[in-house]
C-alpha positions as CSV (number, residue, x, y, z in Angstrom):
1,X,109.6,103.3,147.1
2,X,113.0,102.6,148.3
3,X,116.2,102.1,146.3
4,X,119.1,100.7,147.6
5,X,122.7,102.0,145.9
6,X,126.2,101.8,147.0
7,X,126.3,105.3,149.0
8,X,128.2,108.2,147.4
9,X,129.9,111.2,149.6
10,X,126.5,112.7,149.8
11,X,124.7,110.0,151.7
12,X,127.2,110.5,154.5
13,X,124.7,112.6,156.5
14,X,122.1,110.2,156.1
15,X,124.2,107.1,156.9
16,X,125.0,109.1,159.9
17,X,122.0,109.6,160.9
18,X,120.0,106.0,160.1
19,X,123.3,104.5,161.9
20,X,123.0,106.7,165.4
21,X,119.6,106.3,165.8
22,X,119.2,102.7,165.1
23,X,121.9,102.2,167.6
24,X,120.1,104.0,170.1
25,X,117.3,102.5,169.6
26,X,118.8,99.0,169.4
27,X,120.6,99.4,172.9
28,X,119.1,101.7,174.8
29,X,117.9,99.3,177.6
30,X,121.0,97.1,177.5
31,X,124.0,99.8,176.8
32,X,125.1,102.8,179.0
33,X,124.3,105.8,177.4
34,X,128.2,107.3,177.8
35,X,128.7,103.7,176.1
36,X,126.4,104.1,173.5
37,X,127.4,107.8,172.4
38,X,131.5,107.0,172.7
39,X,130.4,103.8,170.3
40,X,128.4,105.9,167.9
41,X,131.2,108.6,167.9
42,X,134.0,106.8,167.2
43,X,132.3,104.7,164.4
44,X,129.7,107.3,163.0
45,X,131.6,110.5,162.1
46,X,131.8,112.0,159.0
47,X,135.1,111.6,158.5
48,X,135.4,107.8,159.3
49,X,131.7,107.2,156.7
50,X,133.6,109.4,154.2
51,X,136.4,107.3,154.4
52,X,134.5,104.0,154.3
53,X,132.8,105.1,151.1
54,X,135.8,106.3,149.5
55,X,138.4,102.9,150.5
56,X,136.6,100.1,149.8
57,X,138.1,96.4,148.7
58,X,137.2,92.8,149.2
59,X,137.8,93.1,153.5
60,X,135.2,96.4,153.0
61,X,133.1,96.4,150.4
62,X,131.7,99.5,150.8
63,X,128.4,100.9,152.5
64,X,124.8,100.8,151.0
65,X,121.9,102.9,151.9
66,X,118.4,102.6,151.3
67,X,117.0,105.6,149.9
68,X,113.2,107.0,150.3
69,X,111.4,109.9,149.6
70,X,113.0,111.5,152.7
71,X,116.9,110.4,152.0
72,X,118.2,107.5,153.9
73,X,116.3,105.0,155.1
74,X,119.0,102.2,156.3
75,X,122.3,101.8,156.0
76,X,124.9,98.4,155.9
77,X,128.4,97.1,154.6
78,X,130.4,93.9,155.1
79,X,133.2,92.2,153.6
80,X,135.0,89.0,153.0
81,X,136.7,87.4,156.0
82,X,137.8,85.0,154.1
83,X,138.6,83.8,150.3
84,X,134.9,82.5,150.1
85,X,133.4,83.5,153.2
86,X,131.9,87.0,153.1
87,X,130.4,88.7,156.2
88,X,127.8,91.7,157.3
89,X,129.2,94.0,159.3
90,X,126.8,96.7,159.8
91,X,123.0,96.9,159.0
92,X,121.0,99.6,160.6
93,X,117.6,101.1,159.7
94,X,115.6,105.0,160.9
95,X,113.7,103.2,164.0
96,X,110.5,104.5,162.4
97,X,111.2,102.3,158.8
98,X,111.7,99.0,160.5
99,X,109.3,95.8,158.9
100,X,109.2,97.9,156.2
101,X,111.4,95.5,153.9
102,X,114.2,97.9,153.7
103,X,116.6,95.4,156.1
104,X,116.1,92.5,153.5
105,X,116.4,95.2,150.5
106,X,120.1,95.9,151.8
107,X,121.2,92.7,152.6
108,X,119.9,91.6,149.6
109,X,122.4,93.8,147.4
110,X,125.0,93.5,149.9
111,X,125.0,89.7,149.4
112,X,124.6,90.0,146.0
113,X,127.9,92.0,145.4
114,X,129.5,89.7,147.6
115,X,128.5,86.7,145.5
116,X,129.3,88.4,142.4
117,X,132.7,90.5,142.7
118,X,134.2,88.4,145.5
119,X,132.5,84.4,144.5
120,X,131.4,84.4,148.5
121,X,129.9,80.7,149.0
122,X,129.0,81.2,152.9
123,X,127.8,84.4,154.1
124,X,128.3,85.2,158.6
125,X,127.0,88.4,160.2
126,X,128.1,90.3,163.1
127,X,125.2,90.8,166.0
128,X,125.6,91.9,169.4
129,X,124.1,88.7,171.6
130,X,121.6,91.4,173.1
131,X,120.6,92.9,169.8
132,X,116.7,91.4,169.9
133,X,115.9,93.6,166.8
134,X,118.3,92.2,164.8
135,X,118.8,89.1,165.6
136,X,114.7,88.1,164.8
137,X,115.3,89.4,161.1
138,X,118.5,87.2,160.8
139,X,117.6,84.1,161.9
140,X,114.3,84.9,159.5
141,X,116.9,85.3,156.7
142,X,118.5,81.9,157.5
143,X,121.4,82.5,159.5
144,X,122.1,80.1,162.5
145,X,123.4,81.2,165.8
């Protein structure tokens, strides 16, 4: 069974984790490798996914994570972009626990707060025009290129 929650300090390993590899995974045939690891480092690092869970407000609200019996599943965060226009930022899942429902589990309660704290109407998300694992699951959800 997976839960999501808004991740805590000691998710940060997990998040860490989930977020690397499904950015491998997700670009490894259309990214440089040096490109993929400078990206990872410079958005995945402890001390920047501390911070991110710590500083949160309506332009971050945070990140989620999906947890299993094994820790972190997936991990995501967005914000509002504008006073009723809310977007995903990040969504990224352990390669091995994708079309397992955890993707729609996160952006589920990511949405959800988004409605509810910040009265978001329209919802955007950010995905890299070569992302073809991601961008299946969102135009499944409804969004429009």
């Amino acid at each position: 069974m997976i839960t999501v929650v808004k991740a805590g300090l000691e998710h940060i390993q997990g998040i860490i984790r989930v977020c690397s590899e499904g950015y491998r995974n997700t670009y490894n045939e259309t990214h440089s490798k040096k490109y993929i690891e400078r990206t990872i480092s410079e958005f995945y690092n402890a001390e920047r996914v501390a911070k991110e869970i710590q500083e949160t407000d309506r332009h971050w609200n945070g990140w989620y994570a999906a947890i299993g019996e094994n820790g972190v599943a997936g991990a995501g965060g967005g914000g509002m972009t504008a006073e009723h226009t809310s977007e995903l930022f990040v969504l990224y899942l352990d390669p091995a626990k994708r079309r397992q429902g955890i993707g729609t589990l996160l952006l589920n309660a990511i949405t959800e707060e988004q409605i509810q704290t910040y009265g978001a109407q329209e919802q955007w998300v950010s995905v890299d025009e070569q992302n073809q694992k991601g961008i299946p699951f969102y135009k499944a959800k409804g969004f429009i290129v």
